[in-house]
DOFINU-813178 format. One record per residue (C-alpha): residue number from 1; y, x, z; residue in three letters. Coordinates in steps of 0.2 Angstrom, whole numbers. Layout:
@dovex NUM, v Y, u X, w Z, nudo ALA
...
***
This chain:
@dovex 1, v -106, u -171, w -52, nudo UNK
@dovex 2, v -97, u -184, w -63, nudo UNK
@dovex 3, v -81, u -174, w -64, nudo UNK
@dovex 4, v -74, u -166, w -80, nudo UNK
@dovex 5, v -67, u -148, w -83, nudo UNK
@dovex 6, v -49, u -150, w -83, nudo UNK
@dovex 7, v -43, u -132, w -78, nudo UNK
@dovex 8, v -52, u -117, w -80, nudo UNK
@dovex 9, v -47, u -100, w -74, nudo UNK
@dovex 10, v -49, u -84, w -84, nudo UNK
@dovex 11, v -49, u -67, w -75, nudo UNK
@dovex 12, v -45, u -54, w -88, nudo UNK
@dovex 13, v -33, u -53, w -102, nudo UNK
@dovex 14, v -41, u -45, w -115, nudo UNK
@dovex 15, v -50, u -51, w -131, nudo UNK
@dovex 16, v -65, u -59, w -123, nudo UNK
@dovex 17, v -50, u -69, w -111, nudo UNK
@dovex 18, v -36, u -72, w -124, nudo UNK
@dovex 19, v -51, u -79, w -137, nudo UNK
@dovex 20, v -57, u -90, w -123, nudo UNK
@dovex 21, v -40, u -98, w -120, nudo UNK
@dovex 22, v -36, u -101, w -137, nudo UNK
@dovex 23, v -53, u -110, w -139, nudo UNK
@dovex 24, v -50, u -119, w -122, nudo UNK
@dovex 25, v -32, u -127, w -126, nudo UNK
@dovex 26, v -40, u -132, w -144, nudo UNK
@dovex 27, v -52, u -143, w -134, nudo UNK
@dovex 28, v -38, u -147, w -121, nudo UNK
@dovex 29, v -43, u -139, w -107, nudo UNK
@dovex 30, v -31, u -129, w -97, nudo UNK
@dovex 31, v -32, u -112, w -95, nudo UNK
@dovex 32, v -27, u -100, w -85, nudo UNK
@dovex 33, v -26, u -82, w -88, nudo UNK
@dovex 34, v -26, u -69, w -75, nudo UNK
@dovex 35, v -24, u -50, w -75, nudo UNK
@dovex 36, v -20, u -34, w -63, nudo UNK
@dovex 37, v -13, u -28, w -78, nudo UNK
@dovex 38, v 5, u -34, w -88, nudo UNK
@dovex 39, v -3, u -35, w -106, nudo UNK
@dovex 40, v 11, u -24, w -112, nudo UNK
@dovex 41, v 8, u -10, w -101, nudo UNK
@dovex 42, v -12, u -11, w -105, nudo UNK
@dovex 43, v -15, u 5, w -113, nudo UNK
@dovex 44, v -34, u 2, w -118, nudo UNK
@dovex 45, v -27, u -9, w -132, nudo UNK
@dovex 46, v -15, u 5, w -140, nudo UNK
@dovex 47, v -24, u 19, w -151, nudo UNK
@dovex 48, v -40, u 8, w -154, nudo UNK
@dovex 49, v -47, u 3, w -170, nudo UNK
@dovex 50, v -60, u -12, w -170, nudo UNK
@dovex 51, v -71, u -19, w -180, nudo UNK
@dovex 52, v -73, u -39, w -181, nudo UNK
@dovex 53, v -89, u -44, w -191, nudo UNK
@dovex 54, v -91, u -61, w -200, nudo UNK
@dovex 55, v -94, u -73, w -187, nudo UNK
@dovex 56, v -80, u -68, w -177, nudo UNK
@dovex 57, v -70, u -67, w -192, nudo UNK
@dovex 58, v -74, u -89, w -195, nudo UNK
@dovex 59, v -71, u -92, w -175, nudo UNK
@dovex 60, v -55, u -85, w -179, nudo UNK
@dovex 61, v -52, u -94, w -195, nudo UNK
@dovex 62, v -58, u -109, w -183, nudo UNK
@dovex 63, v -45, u -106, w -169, nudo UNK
@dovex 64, v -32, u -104, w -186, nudo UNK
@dovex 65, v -28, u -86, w -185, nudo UNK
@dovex 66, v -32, u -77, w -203, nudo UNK
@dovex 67, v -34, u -57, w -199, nudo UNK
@dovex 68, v -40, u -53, w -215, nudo UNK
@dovex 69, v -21, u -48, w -218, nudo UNK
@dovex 70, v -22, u -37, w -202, nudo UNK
@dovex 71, v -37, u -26, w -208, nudo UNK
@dovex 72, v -47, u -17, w -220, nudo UNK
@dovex 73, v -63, u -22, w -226, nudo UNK
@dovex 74, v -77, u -9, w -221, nudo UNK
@dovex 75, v -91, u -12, w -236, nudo UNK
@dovex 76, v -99, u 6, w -235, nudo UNK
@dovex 77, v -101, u 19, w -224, nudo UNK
@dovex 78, v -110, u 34, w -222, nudo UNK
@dovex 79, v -118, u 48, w -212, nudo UNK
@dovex 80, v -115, u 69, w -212, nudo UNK
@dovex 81, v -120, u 83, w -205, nudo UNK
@dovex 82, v -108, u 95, w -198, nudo UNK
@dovex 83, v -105, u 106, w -214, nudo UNK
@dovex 84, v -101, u 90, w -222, nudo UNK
@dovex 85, v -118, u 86, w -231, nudo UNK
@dovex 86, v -123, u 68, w -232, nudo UNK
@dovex 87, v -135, u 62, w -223, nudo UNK
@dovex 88, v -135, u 45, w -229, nudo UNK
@dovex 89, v -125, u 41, w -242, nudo UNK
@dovex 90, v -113, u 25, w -243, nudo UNK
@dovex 91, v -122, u 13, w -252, nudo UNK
@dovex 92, v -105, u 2, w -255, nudo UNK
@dovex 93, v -117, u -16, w -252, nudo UNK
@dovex 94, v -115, u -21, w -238, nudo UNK
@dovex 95, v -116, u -38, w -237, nudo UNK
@dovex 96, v -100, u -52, w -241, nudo UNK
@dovex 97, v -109, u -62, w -228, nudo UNK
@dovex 98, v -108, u -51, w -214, nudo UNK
@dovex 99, v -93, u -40, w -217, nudo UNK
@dovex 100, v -84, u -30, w -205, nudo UNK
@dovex 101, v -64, u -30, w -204, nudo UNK
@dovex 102, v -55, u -15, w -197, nudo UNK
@dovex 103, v -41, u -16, w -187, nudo UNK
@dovex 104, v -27, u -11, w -174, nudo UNK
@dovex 105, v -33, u -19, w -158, nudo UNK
@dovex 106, v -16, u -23, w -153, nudo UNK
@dovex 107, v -16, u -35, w -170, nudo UNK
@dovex 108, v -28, u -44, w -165, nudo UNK
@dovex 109, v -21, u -43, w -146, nudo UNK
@dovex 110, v -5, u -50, w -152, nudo UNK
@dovex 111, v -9, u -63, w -163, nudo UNK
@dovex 112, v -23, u -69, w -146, nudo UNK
@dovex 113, v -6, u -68, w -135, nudo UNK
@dovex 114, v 4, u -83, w -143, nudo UNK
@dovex 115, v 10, u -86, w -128, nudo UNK
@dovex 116, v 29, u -85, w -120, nudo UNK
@dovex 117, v 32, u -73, w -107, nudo UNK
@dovex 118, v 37, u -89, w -96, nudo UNK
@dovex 119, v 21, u -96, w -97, nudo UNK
@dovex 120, v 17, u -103, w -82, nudo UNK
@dovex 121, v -1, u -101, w -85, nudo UNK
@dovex 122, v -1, u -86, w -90, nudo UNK
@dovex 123, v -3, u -73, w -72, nudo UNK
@dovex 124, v -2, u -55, w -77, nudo UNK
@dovex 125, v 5, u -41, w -69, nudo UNK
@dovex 126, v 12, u -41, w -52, nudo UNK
@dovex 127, v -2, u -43, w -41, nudo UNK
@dovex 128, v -10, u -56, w -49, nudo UNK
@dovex 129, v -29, u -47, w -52, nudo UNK
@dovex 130, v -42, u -58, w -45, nudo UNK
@dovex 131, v -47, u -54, w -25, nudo UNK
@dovex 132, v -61, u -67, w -24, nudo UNK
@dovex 133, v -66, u -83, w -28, nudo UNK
@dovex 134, v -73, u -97, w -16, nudo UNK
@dovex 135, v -82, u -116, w -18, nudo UNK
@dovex 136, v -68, u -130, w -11, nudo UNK
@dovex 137, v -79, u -144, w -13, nudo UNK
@dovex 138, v -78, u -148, w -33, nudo UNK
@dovex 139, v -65, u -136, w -34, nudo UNK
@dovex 140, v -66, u -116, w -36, nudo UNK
@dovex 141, v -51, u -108, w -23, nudo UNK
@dovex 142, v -46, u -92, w -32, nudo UNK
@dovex 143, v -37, u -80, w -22, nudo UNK
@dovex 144, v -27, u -66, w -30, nudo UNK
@dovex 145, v -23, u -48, w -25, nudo UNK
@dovex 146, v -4, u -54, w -22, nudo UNK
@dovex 147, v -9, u -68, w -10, nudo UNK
@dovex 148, v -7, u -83, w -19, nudo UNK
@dovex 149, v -23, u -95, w -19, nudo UNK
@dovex 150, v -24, u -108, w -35, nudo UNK
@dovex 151, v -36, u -123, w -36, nudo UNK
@dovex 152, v -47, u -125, w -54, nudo UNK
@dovex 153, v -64, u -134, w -60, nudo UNK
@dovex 154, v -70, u -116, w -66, nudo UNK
@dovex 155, v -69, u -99, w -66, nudo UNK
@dovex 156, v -75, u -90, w -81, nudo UNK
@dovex 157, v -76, u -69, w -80, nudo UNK
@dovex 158, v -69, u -59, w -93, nudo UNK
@dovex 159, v -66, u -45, w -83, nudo UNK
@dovex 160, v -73, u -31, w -92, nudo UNK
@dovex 161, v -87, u -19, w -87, nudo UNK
@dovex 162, v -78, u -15, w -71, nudo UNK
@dovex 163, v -79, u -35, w -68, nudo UNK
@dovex 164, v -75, u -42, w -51, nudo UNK
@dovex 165, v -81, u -57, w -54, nudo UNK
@dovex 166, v -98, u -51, w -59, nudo UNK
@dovex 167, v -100, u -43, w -42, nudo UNK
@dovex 168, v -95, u -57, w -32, nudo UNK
@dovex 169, v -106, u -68, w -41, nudo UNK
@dovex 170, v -120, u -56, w -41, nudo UNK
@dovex 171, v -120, u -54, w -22, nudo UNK
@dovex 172, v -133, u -42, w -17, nudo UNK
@dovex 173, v -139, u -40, w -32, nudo UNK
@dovex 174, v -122, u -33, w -40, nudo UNK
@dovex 175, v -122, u -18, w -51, nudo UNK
@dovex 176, v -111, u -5, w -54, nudo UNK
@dovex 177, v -109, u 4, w -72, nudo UNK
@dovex 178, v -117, u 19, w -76, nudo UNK
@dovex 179, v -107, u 34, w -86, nudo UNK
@dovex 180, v -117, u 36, w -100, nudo UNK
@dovex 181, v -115, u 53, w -101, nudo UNK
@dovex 182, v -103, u 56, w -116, nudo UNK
@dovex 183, v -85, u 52, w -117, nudo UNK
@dovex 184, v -73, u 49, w -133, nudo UNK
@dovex 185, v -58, u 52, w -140, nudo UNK
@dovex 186, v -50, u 41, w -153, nudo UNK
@dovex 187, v -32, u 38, w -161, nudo UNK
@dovex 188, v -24, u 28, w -176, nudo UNK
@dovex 189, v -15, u 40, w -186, nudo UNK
@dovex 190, v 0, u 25, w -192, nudo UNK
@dovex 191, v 8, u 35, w -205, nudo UNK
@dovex 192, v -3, u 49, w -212, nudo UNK
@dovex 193, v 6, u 61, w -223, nudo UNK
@dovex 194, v -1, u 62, w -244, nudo UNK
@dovex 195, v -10, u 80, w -240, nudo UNK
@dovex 196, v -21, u 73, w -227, nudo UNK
@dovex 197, v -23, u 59, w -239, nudo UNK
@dovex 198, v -27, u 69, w -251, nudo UNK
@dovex 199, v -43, u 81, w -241, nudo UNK
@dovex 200, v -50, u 63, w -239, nudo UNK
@dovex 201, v -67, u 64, w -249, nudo UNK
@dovex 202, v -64, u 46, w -255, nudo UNK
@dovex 203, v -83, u 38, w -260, nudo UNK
@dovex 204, v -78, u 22, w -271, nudo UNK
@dovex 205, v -64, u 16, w -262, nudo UNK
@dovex 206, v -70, u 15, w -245, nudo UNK
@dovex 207, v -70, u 33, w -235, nudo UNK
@dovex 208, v -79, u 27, w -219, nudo UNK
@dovex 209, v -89, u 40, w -211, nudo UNK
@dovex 210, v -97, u 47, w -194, nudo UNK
@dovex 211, v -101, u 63, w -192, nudo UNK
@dovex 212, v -117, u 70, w -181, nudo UNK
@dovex 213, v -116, u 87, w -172, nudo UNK
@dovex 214, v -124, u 92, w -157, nudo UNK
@dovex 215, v -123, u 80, w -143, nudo UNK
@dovex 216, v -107, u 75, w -154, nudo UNK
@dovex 217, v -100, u 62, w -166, nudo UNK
@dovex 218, v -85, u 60, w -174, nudo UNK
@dovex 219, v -80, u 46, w -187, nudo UNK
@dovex 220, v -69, u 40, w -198, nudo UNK
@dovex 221, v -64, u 23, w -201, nudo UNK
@dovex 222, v -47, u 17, w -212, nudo UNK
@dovex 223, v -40, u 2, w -205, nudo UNK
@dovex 224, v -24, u -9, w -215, nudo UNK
@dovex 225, v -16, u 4, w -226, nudo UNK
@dovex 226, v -11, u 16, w -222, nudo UNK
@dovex 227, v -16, u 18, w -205, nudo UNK
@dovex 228, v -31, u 28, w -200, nudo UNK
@dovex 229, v -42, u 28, w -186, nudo UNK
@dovex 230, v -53, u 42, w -181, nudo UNK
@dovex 231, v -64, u 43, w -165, nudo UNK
@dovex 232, v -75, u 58, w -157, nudo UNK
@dovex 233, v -89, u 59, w -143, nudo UNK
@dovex 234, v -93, u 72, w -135, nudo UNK
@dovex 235, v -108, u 78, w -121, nudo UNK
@dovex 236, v -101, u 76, w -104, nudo UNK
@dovex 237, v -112, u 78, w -88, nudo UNK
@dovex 238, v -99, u 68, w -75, nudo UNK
@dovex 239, v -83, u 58, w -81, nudo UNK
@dovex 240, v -65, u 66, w -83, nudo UNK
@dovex 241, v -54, u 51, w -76, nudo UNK
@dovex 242, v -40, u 58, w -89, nudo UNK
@dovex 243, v -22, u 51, w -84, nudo UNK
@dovex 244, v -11, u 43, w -97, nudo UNK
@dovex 245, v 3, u 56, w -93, nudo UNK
@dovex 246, v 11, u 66, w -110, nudo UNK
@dovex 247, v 3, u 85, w -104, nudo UNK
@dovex 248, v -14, u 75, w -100, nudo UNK
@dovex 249, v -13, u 69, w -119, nudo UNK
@dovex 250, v -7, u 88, w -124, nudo UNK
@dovex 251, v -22, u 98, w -116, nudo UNK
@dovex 252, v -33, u 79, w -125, nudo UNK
@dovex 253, v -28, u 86, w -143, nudo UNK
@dovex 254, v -31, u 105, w -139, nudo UNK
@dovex 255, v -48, u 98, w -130, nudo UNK
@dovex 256, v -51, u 89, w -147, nudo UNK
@dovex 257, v -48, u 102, w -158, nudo UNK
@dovex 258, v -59, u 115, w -149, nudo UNK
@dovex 259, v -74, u 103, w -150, nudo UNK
@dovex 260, v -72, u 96, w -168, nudo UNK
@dovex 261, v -64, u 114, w -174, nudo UNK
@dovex 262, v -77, u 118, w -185, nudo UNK
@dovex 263, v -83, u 101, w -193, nudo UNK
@dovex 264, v -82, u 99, w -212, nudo UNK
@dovex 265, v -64, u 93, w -217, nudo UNK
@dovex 266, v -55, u 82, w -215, nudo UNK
@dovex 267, v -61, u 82, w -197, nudo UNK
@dovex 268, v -52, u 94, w -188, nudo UNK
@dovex 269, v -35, u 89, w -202, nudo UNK
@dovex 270, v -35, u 72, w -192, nudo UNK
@dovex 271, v -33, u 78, w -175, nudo UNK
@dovex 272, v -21, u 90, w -181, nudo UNK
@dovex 273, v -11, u 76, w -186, nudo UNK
@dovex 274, v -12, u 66, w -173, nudo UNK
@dovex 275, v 3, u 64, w -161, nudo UNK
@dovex 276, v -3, u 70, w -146, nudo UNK
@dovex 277, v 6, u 54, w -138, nudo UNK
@dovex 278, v -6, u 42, w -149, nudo UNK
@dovex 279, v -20, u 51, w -142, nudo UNK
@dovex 280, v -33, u 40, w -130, nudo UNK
@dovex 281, v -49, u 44, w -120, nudo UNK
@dovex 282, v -62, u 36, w -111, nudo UNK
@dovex 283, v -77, u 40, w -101, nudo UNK
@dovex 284, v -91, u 28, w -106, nudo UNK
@dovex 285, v -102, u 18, w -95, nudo UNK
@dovex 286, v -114, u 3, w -98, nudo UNK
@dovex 287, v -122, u -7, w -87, nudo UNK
@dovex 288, v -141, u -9, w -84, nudo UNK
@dovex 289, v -142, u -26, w -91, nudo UNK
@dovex 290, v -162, u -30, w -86, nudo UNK
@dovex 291, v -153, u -27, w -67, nudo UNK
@dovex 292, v -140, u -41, w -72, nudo UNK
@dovex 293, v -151, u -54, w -63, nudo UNK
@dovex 294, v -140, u -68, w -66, nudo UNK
@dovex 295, v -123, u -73, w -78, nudo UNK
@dovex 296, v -117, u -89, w -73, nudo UNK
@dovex 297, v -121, u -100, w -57, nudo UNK
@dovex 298, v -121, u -120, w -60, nudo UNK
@dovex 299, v -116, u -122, w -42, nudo UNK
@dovex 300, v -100, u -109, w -42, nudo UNK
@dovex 301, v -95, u -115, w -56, nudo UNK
@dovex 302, v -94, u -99, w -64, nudo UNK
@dovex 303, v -100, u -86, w -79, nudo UNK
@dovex 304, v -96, u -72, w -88, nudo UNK
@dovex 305, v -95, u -67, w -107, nudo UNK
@dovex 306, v -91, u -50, w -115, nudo UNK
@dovex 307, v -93, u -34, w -108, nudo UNK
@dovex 308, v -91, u -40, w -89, nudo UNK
@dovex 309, v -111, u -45, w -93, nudo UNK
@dovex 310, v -117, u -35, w -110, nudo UNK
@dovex 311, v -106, u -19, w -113, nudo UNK
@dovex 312, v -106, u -10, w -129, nudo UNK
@dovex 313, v -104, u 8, w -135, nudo UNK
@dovex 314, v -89, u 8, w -143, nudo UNK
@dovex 315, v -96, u 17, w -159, nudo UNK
@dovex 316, v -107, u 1, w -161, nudo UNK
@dovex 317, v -90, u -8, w -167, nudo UNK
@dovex 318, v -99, u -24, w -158, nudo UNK
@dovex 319, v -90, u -27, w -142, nudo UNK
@dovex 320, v -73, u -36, w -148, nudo UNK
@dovex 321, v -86, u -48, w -157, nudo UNK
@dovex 322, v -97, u -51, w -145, nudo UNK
@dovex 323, v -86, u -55, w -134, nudo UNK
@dovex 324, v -76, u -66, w -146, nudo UNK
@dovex 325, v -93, u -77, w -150, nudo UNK
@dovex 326, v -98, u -77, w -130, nudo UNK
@dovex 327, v -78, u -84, w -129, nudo UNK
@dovex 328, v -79, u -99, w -142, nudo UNK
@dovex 329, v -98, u -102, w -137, nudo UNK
@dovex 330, v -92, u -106, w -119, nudo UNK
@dovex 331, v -79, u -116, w -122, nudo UNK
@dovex 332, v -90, u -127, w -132, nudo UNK
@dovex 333, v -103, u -128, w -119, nudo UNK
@dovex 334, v -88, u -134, w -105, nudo UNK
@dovex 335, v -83, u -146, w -120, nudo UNK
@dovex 336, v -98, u -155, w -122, nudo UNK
@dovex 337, v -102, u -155, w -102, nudo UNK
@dovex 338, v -86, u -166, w -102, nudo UNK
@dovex 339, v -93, u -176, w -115, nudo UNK
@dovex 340, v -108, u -180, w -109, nudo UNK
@dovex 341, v -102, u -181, w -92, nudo UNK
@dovex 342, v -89, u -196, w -100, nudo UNK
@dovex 343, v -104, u -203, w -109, nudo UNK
@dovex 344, v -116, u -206, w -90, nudo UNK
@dovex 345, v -101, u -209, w -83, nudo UNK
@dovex 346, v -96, u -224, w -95, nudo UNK
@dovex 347, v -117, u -229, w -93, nudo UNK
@dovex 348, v -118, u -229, w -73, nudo UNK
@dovex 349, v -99, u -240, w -72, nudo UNK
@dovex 350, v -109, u -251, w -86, nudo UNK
@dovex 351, v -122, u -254, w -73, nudo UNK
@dovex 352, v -112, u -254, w -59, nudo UNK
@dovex 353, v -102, u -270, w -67, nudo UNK
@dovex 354, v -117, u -278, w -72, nudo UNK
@dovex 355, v -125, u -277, w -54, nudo UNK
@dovex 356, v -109, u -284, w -47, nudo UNK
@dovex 357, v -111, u -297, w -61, nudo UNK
@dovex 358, v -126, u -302, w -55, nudo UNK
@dovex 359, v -132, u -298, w -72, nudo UNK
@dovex 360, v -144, u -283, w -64, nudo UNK
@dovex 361, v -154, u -283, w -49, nudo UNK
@dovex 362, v -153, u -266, w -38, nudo UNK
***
């Protein structure tokens, strides 16, 4: 195949997605982003803190976004016991070479979505979730859940662990995700007030903690001053499926609070000062990755990156940079295929003119 990638679509719009385009139109590809869901309306971004380590920090720096503004600098953190007790003490050294910002997912989100609202390449919302994909000759045929078909030289999946496009390219070997097992609540307190504040025990100046109970966690993590996020897991045989609705996020708080009651402070001071509105939950699943037998096929024209092929617990704080480093990775790799597919081209037209030359024989 002597053709170049010239347009490549991208099925979901979230970190893993928006990275990929960004990296993509650096290299001069075209991209197209599609999503089910409007990126305004995608609550899984509001009420989520994250955590970008160092080599996700420089891809940024390398697609000319500087979040260091956006986000605290995690260098310690520690471990407790319910009453409070350390388990493992901050140590304050982690390393300047492997640091972990902390931020608001939707800063990161917005400053990924530079984008107009008119942007033609740009398909979320409104139907425009990815129905299934089919070879057209060079071409991948995408067609979307509202109808509409579009022609591209690629398709790359970054749908999440829910993915459609992993299951199509999977075939009979497609996996579903697994609940784990536990599910977790989490929130960004925007404003605290100076008494909770103040019933933070502050260790050097970097109050990171997670907290072990049984078949519980619950963590502390400050983000750009002087918001704080806080997250908690909890032992769950079979998923909730909570809605979004305001009572749901109601009966979420008094949920919370029950749980986490009778944890050392500040623990249940958080949750009581959380908007009930602010708060957000989530059943966990992960996918057996040793049963993911495949993540990209040569002759579709098609991979995956971020969680739509490796999931991660979101109290690992690894998924937005995994998925960031899988994102500018690929788009190097379709970069140098149109290099080197340039470079055999310009040898095999050499040849061609010089057996037309009579320079050659056949």
């Amino acid at each position: 195949n002597m053709n170049k990638i010239r347009k490549v679509l991208i099925v979901g719009g979230g970190i893993g997605g928006l990275t990929a385009r960004k990296a993509l139109k650096k290299l001069n590809i075209e991209a197209v982003v599609c999503d089910k869901v409007n990126l305004n309306d995608n609550k899984v971004f509001k009420g989520a803190g994250i955590g970008v380590w160092r080599p996700s920090l420089d891809v940024m720096k390398a697609l000319d976004i500087d979040l260091y503004p956006d986000g605290r600098l995690m260098t310690s953190a520690g471990y407790k016991n319910k009453q409070g007790k350390w388990l493992a003490r901050p140590s304050g050294s982690l390393s300047t070479s492997n640091h972990c910002l902390c931020m608001d997912r939707t800063d990161l989100v917005t400053h990924l979505a530079d984008f107009q609202e008119d942007d033609e390449n740009i398909k979320m919302g409104d139907g425009w979730g990815l129905s299934h994909y089919s070879k057209d000759g060079e071409k991948v045929k995408a067609t979307f859940e509202n109808g509409e078909t579009m022609d591209f030289d690629f398709v790359i999946g970054a749908d999440g662990i829910h993915s459609k496009t992993r299951t199509q390219l999977m075939g009979k070997d497609a996996i579903e995700p697994k609940y784990c097992g536990y599910s977790f609540y989490r929130a960004i307190i925007h404003d605290p007030s100076p008494d909770l504040v103040s019933k933070i025990e502050l260790d050097g100046d970097r109050p990171s903690f997670e907290t072990w109970g049984p078949n519980q966690r619950f963590a502390l993590v400050p983000l750009k001053e002087p918001q704080l996020f806080w997250f908690g897991s909890f032992r769950q045989d079979e998923p909730i499926h909570r809605s979004f609705d305001e009572e749901a996020k109601r009966e979420q708080k008094d949920h919370a609070m029950s749980i986490f009651k009778d944890y050392h402070h500040p623990v249940p001071d958080l949750i009581e000062a959380t908007d009930s509105k602010d708060f957000v939950f989530t059943d966990i699943y992960e996918l057996e990755e040793n049963l993911i037998k495949k993540w990209y096929s040569s002759e579709d024209h098609v991979a995956l990156l971020g969680d739509s092929v490796h999931s991660v617990a979101p109290n690992l704080a690894q998924g937005a940079s995994l998925a960031i480093e899988d994102a500018i990775e690929l788009a190097s790799c379709l970069n140098l295929y149109n290099k080197e597919n340039i470079k055999r081209w310009k040898k095999l037209l050499n040849r061609i003119n010089r057996l037309e030359a009579g320079e050659l024989k056949g």
